[in-house]
Each structure stands twice: as C-alpha cells, then as structure tokens.
C-alpha positions in Angstrom: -41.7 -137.7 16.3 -42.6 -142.0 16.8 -40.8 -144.0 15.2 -44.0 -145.9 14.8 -45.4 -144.1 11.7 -46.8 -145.8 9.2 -45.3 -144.5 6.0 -47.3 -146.6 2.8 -44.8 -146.9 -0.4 -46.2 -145.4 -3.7 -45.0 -145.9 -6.9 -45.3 -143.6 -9.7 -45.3 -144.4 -13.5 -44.1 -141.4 -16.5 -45.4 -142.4 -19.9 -44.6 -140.7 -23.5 -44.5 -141.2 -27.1 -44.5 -145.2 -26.4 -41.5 -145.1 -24.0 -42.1 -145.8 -20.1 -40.3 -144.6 -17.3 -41.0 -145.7 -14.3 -39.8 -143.9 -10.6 -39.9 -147.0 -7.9 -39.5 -146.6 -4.1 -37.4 -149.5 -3.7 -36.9 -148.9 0.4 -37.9 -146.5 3.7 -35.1 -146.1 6.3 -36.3 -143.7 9.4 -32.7 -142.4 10.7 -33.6 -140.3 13.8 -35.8 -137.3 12.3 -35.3 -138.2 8.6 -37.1 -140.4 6.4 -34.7 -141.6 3.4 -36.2 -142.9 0.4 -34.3 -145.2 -2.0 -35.7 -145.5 -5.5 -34.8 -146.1 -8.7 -35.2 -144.1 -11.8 -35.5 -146.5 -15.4 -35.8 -145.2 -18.6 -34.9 -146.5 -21.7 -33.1 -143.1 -22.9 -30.1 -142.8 -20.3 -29.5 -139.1 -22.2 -33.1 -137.9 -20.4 -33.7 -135.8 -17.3 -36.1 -135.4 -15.4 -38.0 -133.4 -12.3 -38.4 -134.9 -9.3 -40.0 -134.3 -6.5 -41.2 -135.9 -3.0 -45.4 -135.8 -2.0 -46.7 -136.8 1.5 -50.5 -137.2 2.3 -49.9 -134.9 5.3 -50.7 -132.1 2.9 -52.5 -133.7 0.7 -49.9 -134.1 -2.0 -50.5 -130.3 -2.8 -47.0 -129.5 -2.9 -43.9 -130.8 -3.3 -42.0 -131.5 0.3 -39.5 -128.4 0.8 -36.7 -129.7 3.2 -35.5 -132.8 0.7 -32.2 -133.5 -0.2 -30.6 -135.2 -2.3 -31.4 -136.4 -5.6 -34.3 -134.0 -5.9 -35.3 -131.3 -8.3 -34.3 -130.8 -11.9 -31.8 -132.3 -14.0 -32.0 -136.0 -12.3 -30.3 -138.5 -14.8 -32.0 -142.0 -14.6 -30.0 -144.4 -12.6 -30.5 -147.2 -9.8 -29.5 -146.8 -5.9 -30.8 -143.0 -5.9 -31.9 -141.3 -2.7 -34.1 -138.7 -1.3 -33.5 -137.4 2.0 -36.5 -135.7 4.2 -36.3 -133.9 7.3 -39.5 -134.7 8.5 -39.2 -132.6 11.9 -38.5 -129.4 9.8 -41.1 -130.1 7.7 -44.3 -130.9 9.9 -43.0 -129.9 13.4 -44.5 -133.0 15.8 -46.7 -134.2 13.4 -48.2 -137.6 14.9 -49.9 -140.1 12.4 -49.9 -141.9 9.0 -48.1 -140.9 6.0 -48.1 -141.5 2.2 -45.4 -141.2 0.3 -45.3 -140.0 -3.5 -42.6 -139.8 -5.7 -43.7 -137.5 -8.8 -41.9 -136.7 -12.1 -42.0 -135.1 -15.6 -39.2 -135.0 -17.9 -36.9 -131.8 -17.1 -36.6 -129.3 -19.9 -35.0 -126.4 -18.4 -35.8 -122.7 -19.9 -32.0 -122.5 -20.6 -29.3 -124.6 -19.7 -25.8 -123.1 -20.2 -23.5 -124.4 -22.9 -19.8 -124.8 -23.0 -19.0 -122.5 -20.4 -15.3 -122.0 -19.5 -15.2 -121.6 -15.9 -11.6 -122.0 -15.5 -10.9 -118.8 -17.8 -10.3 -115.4 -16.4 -12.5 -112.8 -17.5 -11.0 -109.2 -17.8 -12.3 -106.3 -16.3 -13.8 -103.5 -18.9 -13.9 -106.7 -21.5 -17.1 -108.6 -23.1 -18.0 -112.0 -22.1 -20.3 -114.3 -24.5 -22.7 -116.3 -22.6 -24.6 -119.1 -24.6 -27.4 -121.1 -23.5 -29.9 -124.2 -25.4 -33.0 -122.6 -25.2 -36.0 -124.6 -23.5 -38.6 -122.3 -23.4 -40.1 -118.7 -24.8 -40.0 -117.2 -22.0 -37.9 -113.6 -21.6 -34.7 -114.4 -19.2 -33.1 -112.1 -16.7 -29.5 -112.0 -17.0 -27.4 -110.8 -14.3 -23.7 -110.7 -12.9 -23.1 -111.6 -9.4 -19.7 -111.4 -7.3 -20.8 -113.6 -4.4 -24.7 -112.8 -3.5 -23.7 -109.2 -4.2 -25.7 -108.3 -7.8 -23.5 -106.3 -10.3 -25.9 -105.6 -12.7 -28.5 -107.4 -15.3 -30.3 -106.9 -18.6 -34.2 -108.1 -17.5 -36.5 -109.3 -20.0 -33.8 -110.4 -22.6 -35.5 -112.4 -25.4 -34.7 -116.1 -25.1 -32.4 -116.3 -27.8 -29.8 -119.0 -26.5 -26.7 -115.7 -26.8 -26.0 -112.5 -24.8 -22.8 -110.5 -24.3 -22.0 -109.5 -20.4 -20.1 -106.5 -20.1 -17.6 -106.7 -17.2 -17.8 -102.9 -15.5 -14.1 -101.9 -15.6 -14.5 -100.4 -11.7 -15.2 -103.6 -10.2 -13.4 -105.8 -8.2 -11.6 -108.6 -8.8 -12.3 -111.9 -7.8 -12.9 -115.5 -8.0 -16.4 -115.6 -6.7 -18.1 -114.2 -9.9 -21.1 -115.7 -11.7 -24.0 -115.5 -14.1 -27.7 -116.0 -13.0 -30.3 -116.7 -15.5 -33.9 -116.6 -14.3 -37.2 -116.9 -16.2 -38.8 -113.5 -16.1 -42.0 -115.3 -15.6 -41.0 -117.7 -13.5 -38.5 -116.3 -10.7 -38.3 -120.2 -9.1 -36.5 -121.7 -12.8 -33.0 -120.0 -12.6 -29.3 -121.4 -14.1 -26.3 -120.7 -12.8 -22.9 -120.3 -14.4 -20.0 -122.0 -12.1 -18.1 -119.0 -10.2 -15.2 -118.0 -12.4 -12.1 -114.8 -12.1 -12.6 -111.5 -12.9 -9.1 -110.0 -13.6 -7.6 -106.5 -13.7 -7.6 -105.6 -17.6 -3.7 -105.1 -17.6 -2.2 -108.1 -15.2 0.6 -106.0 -14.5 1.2 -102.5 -15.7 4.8 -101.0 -15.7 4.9 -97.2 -16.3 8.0 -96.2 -17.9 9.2 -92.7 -17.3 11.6 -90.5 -19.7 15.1 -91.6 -19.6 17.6 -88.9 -18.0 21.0 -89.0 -19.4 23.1 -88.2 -16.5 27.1 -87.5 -17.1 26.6 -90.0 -20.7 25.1 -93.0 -18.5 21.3 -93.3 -19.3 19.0 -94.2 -16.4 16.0 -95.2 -16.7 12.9 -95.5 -13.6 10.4 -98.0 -13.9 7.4 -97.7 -11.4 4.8 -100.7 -10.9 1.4 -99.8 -11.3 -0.3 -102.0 -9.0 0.2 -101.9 -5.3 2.3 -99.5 -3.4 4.7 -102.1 -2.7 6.1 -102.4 -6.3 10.1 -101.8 -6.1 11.3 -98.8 -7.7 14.6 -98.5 -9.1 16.9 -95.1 -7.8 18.4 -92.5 -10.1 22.2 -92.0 -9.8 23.0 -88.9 -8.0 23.6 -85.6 -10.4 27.5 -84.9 -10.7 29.0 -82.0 -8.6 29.5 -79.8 -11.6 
C-alpha cells in the first residue's frame, strides 16, 4: 500500500436533550500498514458511554471498519488523547486511492451490563451462583457457563430481568478459566462477559474417617484423604500374638 494516500479528516458531531458531544480527529499517523487515528471524545457528562466506530469511503461508509483496535466499540468513556488503530492491509488488501475517514457514535446502552460481580470468589461445584445485571434493553438474554471456549450449559431466552441463578453441575471440572456469557437472543453480536473466575470442588478437602479398632486397650484410628491418591495414610499397629 503508497504511503501517498490521501486520507481527508471528518469530524462527527452527537447531539441530545441540549447536551453536545462532539468526536474530533485531532491527527493521522500512517505507521507502515496502519493508519492510527487520534481523536478526542468531549462531553459534558464524564459518567456517559458511548459506541464508536471507524467509516472509510472505500466502502462507502456502509459498515463499520472490522480490523480496528483500540479505543473502539462499546463502553468508550469520553476522554482526550484516544486512539484508533486500523490495519488497512487486512482490511482492503492493495487497495490504491483516496480515502475518507469517519468517526461515528451513539451513546452506548448495553442490553445488560453486569453488576457487582465477585470475580476473585470461588464458586463451588453442585452450588448456585446469583448473577445480576442493569438491564438496558427488552430483549430475552441467553445465559450460559463457559470453562474456557468450552460451553457448559445455558438457559436461552431468559426474560431480561437484570437476576438469574447459575447452577454449577457438580461433575465438572475445576478451574480458573470459568465465565458467564450473556448474549441478546435477538442480537447474537451484543454479548457481556463475566471476568473468568474458580470453580472449586464442593468439599476443599474431604477426610474419611474409618471405625476406631481398639487393639490390646490402645485405640487406633485410620484417616484416608479423599482427594488424590497421594494422600498419606496413617498404619494400624500390628494385632498382638495372642
């Protein structure tokens, strides 16, 4: 790709209920097959978020540019210095010409956005988890347990209540790569994640305690773990000769 394309600068303006907010490209830098974009977000309510994406007259602005980075998307706090980055070789190959850039936005309210969510709590196998969410939209949600980008299981169309209880199969494994998915059953693109939290075994550590054998008026009792094979055990006396 020439590093002689003309790229034009657009600005573009979000207006509501008398407050502006306004989305300005404040710079282009062309680093060998990416076009970064500086811009700056203002808005007179720092608690807003908004939906951001990146246009280019190469497709005639009909969708938004797929192989951007940065800060893109949903959930974009307003903020100076921000930055888009745009990997313009994945995106249009050897594309040779003039571009327009856009920069379009809406303020982000998400379907469900997940609420006071302990990830650093481990979640018991067998048990009930409560997963709360501030509801967005009326939409039906799909709800569903992963352990990495294996699915568990999932309740589909669950009303969009903002509450659901996830029951933790007792058979499964335990890990640290567990989390919760929830996707807009008419929208499969608008999904939340929970961060990955523990699933542990329902008893930590089980110790089986066997009768106690009374041997020559000494009582000895054997304990045996019940986790791995390599719990210690503890030895019986040997019976007296008579």
């Amino acid at each position: 790709m020439k590093k002689s394309i003309l790229i034009f600068s657009l600005v573009a303006f979000i207006s509501f209920a008398g407050i502006s907010q306004n989305v300005v490209i404040k710079k282009l830098e062309l680093v060998g097959e990416k076009m970064i974009v500086y811009y700056d977000l203002e808005d007179s309510n720092p608690s807003n978020e908004y939906q951001l994406n990146l246009y280019a007259s190469r497709v005639n602005y009909a969708a938004p540019l797929a192989k951007v980075t940065g800060d893109v998307g949903g959930e974009i706090k307003p903020g100076v210095a921000k930055k888009m980055e745009w990997n313009m070789r994945e995106e249009l190959g050897g594309y040779k010409g003039r571009l327009s850039l856009e920069i379009r936005g809406r303020v982000y309210v998400p379907f469900a956005k997940i609420q006071s969510f302990d990830v650093n709590k481990s979640y018991k196998r067998g048990k009930n988890m409560e997963l709360n969410w501030k509801v967005g939209s009326t939409n039906p949600v799909n709800i569903e347990l992963f352990k990495g980008s294996q699915r568990i299981q999932g309740e589909l169309n669950h009303p969009n209540n903002g509450t659901y209880l996830m029951s933790i199969p007792s058979h499964v494994k335990t890990g640290k790569d567990y989390r919760i998915k929830i996707t807009d059953a008419k929208n499969s693109g608008e999904a939340v994640y929970t961060g990955y939290f523990k699933v542990a075994p329902k008893v930590p550590l089980m110790l089986k305690v066997l009768p106690v054998l009374v041997v020559g008026g000494v009582a000895a009792v054997a304990l045996a773990g019940g986790g791995s094979s390599g719990d210690p055990e503890i030895a019986l006396p040997p019976l007296p000769a008579n």
